[in-house]
C-alpha positions, 0 to 999 in steps of 0.5 A: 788625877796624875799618875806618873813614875814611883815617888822619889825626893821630893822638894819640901814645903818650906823651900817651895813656899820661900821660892815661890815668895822670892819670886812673887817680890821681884815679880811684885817690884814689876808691877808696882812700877808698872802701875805707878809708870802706867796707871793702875788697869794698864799696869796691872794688866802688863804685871800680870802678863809679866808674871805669865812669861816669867813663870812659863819662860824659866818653869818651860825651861831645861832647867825648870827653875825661876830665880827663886826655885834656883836660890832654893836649889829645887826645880820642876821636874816631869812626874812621867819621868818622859823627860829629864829636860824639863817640861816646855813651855805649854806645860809651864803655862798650864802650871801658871794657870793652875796657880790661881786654881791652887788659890781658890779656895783658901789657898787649899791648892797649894797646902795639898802637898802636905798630904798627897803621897808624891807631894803635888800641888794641884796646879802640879796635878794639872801638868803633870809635874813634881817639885823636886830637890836639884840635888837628887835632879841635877840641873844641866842647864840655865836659861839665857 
């Protein structure tokens, strides 16, 4: 269990569940023509490779944000407080994995955060790391 900094603004469910669908449509829109390019096994399996450098690239990021986290205006954020700029790449990794644990059982992983007291999924309970709103963790950066 994850034990970090006093709890302070925390992103919502509703911004993190939309965020985390805008990502997963352009991360979708890849693997269908991957697949349909490809073939189904190999497609699939470079869609999937896709997703895990899309989420590890801009979650390890300064900013800690995808494309849909920065739509939404929330990031990932390190829950010690340790750094302010963002959580690099192995911990952005270790986030994408805790994805499909989240997923698991019923999805029960990511429904957590609607009774967890600092409002952490359990792939955030993995890294170590707090959604947070851009607005009370202001971003100093963007990838690229």
């Amino acid at each position: 269990m994850s034990t970090g900094v006093a709890s302070g603004a925390r992103a919502s469910f509703g911004r993190r569940l939309v965020a985390y669908l805008l990502d997963g449509v352009v991360l979708g829109v890849i693997a269908i023509l991957l697949e349909a390019i490809l073939g189904r096994l190999p497609g699939g399996g470079l869609g999937i490779l896709v997703g895990l450098v899309y989420v590890t690239y801009f979650q390890g990021s300064p900013s800690g944000q995808t494309p849909g986290m920065r739509v939404f205006g929330i990031r990932v954020y390190d829950f010690t407080g340790a750094s302010t700029n963002g959580i690099g790449y192995g911990r952005a990794f270790i986030r994408w994995i805790g994805y499909y644990i989240s997923g698991l059982v019923c999805g029960l992983g990511f429904f957590w955060m609607l009774w967890d007291k600092e409002k952490q999924c359990w792939h955030d309970k993995l890294a170590s790391t707090v959604v947070v709103p851009i607005d009370q963790y202001p971003v100093d950066s963007w990838p690229g």
